[in-house]
C-alpha positions in Angstrom: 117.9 118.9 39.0 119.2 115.1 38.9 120.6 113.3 41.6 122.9 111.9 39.7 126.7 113.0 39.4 128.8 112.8 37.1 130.5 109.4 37.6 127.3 107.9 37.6 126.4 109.3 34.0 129.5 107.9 33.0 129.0 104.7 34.1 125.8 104.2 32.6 127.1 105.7 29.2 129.7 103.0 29.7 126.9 100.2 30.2 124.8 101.1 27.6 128.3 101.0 25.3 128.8 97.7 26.3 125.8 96.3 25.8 125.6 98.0 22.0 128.8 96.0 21.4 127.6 92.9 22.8 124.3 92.9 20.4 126.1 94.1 17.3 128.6 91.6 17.5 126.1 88.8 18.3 124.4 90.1 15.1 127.5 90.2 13.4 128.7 86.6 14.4 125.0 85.0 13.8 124.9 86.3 9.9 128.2 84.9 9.6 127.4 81.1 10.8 123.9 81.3 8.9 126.0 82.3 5.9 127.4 79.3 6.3 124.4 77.1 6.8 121.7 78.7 4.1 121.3 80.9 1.1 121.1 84.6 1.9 117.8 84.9 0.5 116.7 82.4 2.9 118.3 84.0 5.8 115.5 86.1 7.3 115.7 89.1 9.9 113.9 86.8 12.3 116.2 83.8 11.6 119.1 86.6 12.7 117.1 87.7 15.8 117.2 84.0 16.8 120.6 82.7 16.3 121.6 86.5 18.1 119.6 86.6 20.6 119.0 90.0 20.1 115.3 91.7 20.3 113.9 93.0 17.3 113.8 96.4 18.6 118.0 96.0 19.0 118.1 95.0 15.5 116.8 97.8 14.2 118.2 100.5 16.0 121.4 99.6 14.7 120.7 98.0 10.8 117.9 98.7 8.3 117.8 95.3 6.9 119.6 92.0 6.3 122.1 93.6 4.3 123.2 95.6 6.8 123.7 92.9 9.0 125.9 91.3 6.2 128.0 94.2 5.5 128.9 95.3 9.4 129.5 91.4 9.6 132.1 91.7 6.7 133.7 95.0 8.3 133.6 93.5 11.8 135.8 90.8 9.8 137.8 92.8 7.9 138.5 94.9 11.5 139.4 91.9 13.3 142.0 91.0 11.0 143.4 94.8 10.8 143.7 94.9 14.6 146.3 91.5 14.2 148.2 92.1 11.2 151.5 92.9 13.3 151.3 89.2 14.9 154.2 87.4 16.1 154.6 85.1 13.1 154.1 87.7 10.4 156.7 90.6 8.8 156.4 93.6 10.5 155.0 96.6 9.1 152.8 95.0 6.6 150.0 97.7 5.2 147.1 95.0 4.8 146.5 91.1 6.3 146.6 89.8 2.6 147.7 86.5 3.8 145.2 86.0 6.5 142.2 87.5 4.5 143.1 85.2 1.5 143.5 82.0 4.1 139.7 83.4 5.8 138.4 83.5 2.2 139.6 80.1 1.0 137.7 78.1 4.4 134.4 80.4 3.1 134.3 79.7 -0.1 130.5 78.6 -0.2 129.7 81.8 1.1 131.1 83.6 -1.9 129.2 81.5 -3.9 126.4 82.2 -1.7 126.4 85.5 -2.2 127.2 85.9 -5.6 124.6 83.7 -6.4 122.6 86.6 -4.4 123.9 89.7 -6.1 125.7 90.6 -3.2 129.3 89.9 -4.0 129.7 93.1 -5.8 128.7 95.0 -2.5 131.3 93.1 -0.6 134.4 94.0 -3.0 133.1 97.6 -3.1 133.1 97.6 0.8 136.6 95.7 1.0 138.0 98.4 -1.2 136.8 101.5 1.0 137.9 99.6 3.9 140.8 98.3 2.6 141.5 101.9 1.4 141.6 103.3 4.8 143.1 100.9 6.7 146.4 101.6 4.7 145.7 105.3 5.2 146.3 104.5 8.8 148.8 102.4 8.3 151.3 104.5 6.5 150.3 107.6 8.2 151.5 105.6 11.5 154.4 105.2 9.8 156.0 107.8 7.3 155.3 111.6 7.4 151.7 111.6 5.3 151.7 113.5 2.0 148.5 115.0 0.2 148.5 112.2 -2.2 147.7 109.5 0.7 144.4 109.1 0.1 144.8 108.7 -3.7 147.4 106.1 -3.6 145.6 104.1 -0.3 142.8 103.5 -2.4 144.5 102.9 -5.2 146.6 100.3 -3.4 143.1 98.7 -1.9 141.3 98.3 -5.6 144.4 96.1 -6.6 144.1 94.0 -2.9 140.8 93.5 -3.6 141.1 92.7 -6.8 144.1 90.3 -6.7 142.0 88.6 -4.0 139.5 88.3 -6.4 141.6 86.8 -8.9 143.9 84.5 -6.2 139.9 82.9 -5.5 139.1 82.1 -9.3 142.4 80.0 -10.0 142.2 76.6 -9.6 146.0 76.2 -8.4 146.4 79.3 -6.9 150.0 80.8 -5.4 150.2 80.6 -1.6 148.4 83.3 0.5 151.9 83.9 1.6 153.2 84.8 -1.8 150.8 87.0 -2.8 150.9 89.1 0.7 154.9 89.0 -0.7 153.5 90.1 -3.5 151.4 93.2 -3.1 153.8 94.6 -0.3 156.8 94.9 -2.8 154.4 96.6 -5.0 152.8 98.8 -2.1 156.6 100.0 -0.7 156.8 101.2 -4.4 154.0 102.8 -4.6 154.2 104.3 -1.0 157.6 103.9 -0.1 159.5 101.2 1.0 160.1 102.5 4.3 156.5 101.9 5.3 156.1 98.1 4.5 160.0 97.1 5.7 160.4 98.6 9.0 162.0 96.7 11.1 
């Protein structure tokens, strides 16, 4: 029988928690600076390790490869910018940070490059639509009564984010960040009502 009750359990559950997050988001943030520094092919697992401070052991209990590492540093990202989009200086109610993702794309630029030069790109815009997808799922089930035809329209909605950000990077003298959030949020209340992207 252990000597241990429950509080202890708990605690140590709580521990081990914290330290996951501490070496997944030290892996997270070191593939994001060496992104900016060197080509993905030359970014090793080892070259990770280092820059994370993580043991090798870590790395692997929570990614398979490199690629891993570069998509949960995309979602972690992407999840940062979800958690903020009702900030002080922004319209309420917004379904997606389209203005701050576009602003966070334009200063990594060379990354894109980076990893389209890599093959990788297409792996990111597929991941930004799922995510994308259900982060307006949550969104506008937070905010209007959700009907069966949610999920259809979310990811619907998140194929033409991703892809207008696609575009909005290509153009040479492209419309502010600011218009194009404008933008896909009139379209979006359409789509899902505008109820849920004009709340006050």
């Amino acid at each position: 029988m252990s000597n241990k009750d429950g509080t202890d359990v708990q605690q140590t559950r709580e521990r081990e928690d914290a330290r996951v997050e501490r070496s997944t988001a030290a892996v997270r943030h070191a593939m994001a600076e060496l992104l900016y520094e060197q080509r993905f092919e030359d970014i090793t697992v080892q070259r990770i390790l280092d820059r994370a401070g993580v043991a090798r052991a870590t790395f692997y209990a929570h990614y398979r490869n490199k690629d891993d590492a570069l998509y949960a540093s995309f979602e972690g990202m992407l999840s940062r910018f979800g958690s903020q989009i009702d900030g002080p200086s922004r319209p309420r109610g917004r379904l997606v940070p389209v203005a701050e993702l576009l602003q966070h794309f334009a200063s990594a630029g060379p990354v894109f490059g980076a990893l389209r030069e890599a093959g990788r790109l297409d792996g990111i815009w597929s991941l930004g639509t799922d995510l994308v997808a259900a982060l307006i799922e949550r969104r506008v089930g937070a905010m209007v009564s959700a009907r069966d035809d949610l999920r259809l329209q979310a990811r619907m909605l998140a194929g033409a984010c991703m892809e207008m950000m696609r575009w909005w990077l290509e153009q040479p003298q492209p419309p502010t960040a600011e218009r194009l959030d404008a933008q896909f949020h009139a379209m979006a209340g359409r789509v899902v009502g505008t109820r849920a992207v004009t709340r006050a």
